[in-house]
Residue, then its C-alpha position, 0 to 999 in steps of 0.5 A: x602681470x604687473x601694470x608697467x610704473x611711469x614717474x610723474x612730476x606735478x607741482x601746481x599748474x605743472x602737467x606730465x610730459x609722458x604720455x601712453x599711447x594704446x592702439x586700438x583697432x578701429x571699429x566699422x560702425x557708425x556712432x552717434x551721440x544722442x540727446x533728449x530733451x523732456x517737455x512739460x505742460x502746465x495746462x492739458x487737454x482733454x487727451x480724448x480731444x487731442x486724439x479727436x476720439x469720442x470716450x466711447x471708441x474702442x482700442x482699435x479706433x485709438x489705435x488707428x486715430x493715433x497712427x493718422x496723426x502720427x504719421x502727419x505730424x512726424x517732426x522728420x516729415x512734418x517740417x511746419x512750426x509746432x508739428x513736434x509740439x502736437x506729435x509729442x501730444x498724440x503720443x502721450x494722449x496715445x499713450x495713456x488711452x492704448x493701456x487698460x488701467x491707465x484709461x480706467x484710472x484717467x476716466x475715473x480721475x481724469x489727468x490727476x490720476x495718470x500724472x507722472x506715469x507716462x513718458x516725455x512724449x514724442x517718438x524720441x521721448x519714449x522713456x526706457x528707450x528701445x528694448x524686448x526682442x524686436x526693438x519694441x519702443x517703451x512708453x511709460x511701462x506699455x510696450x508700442x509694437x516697433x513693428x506696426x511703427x516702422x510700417x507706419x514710417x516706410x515710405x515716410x525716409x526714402x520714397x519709394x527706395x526704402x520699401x522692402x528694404x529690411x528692418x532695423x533692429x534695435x538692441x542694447x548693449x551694456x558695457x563695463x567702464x573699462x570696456x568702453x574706454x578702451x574697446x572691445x568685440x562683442x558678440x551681440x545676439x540679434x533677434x529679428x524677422x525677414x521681409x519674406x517671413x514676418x511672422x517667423x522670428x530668427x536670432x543670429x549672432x553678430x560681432x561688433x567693434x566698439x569703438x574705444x571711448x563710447x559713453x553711455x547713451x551712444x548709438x553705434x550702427x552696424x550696417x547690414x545686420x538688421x532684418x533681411x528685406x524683400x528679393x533684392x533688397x538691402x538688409x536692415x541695420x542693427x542699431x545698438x544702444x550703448x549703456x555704460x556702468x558707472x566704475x567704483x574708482x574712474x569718474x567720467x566727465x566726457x574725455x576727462x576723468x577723475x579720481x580722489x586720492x587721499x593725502x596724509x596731512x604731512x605729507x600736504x605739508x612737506x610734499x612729497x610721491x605718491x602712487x595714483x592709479x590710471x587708465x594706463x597703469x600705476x603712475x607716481x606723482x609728484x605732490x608739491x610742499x604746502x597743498x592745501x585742502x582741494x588742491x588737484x593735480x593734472x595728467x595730459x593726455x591720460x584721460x579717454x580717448x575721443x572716439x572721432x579723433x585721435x585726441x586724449x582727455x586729461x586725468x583730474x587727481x583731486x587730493x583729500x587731506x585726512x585730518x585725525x581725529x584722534x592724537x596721542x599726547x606726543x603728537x599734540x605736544x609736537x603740533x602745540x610746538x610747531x603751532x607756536x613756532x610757525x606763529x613766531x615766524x609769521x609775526x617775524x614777517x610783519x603785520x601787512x597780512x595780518x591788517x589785510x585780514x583785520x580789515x577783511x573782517x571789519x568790513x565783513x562785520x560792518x556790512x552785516x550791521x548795516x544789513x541788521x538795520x533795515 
């Protein structure tokens, strides 16, 4: 089926009247927007010393220290100035010194020789974020068991409630541009284990509604369908981390989005209609006479819908003129022609524009002289 035509009008500032309402049907998930942020150090420690591990101990021993730390120095726990400061040096010190090679080449070449391999630190700095089928947090190219982590963490969010309860799985979800604009039902293949059988590994699939207007790097919680807890204890979530894949034509900036649309250099000239594509469908626009090079035009209410409100982003439409490169003698003699005339019209209008400009430039080329002397 055809998309539907609308007539837009725009002429400078002028925005569209029409707008285009979709309904979409709501989503029983949470979503959360999330942010990162990267720390770098300039002077580090021995990751030994960080640690508080003699070079000679084993895996295991690193292992353990780790957790010890990690578990006093948690940001969401440890509310004392510093502690995420120290939580994120235990977790990259961990990380290098829990992987063979990156140990060999730090014991070799000390911190010369792991330097841009491991991840931003901390437990929200794990680079590659959540994956493998249990959710396993990746720092740098090791895998951390997410299960050892959220036994360490039980207790940590909740007390005594949050024991037995099931585990959350994490889990990606990868989206085309369209689909997260819009919405849509996904059928998202769930692997996970019981409370009652932790080495027994089950997969179940589970539809979730994504919400319309998701972006890339949104946390969406499904509730209930995690891991199954102890005897009368609550399942645990599914907590879905959304990647969007960019789109060859739409542009995203939050709600807004933007497009280039290519113009004909008569047609910035002597204005005129042309056809834009946007989310709702081919629209025609208006293009007012004389456009100059990076001119844009404007679309209310034709951008991405907030996925919290009922509010909708505009559409930027960033016009392109196309100079030829090439003409036929026809067409230079009509341009010679219009250049001699425009030229006869603007003189006819006095010279005030003409010593504006004249002055601009003296003033321009004085500072410069004045600058070559120094």
């Amino acid at each position: 089926m055809l998309p539907v035509r609308h007539s837009w009008h725009c002429s400078g500032g002028t925005t569209a009247l029409l707008k285009l309402a979709r309904r979409v049907p709501q989503a029983r998930t949470t979503v959360v927007k999330r942010s990162f942020r990267a720390t770098v150090s300039l002077a580090k420690e021995d990751y030994y010393k960080t640690l508080g591990v003699p070079k000679t101990a084993s895996k295991s021993e690193i292992k353990k220290k780790y957790f010890e730390l990690a578990k006093k120095y948690h940001p969401d726990v440890n509310k004392d100035e510093g502690a995420k400061e120290k939580f994120s040096e235990y977790s990259e010190a961990y990380e290098v010194l829990s992987d063979e090679e990156k140990k060999q080449a730090y014991d070799t070449y000390g911190h010369a020789g792991v330097d841009g391999q491991q991840g931003a630190g901390g437990f929200g700095g794990f680079q590659g974020g959540f994956g493998g089928p249990f959710g396993g947090f990746h720092q740098g190219g090791q895998q951390v068991d997410a299960e050892e982590l959220f036994d360490m963490f039980e207790g940590m969010f909740g007390g005594q409630a949050a024991r037995g309860r099931g585990r959350d799985v994490q889990q990606h979800c990868s989206l085309s541009f369209l689909e997260a604009v819009n919405g849509c039902e996904k059928e998202i293949h769930v692997q996970y284990t019981d409370r009652t059988a932790p080495n027994q590994k089950k997969t179940k699939v589970v539809k979730v509604n994504i919400p319309a207007g998701v972006d890339d790097g949104v946390l969406i919680r499904v509730s209930g369908e995690g891991g199954g807890g102890m005897k009368g204890k609550p399942s645990g979530d599914l907590r879905l981390h959304i990647n969007v894949q960019k789109d060859a034509y739409f542009s995203r900036d939050g709600p807004n989005v933007h497009v280039d649309k290519p113009l004909s250099i008569t047609r910035a000239i002597l204005g005129g209609t042309v056809d834009v594509l946007t989310l709702g469908g081919m629209v025609e626009v208006r293009v007012p006479p004389g456009t100059q090079p990076g001119a844009k035009l404007v679309l209310r209410g034709k951008g991405i819908k907030d996925v919290n409100s009922i509010y909708k982003g505009d559409q930027y439409i960033h016009l392109k003129v196309r100079i030829p490169k090439t003409i036929n003698d026809r067409q230079k003699e009509l341009l010679k022609e219009f250049e001699a005339e425009f030229e006869e019209a603007e003189e006819g209008k006095g010279d005030k524009k003409k010593e504006e400009d004249d002055s601009c430039t003296a003033s321009a080329w004085q500072r410069l002289k004045d600058f070559m002397k120094k």
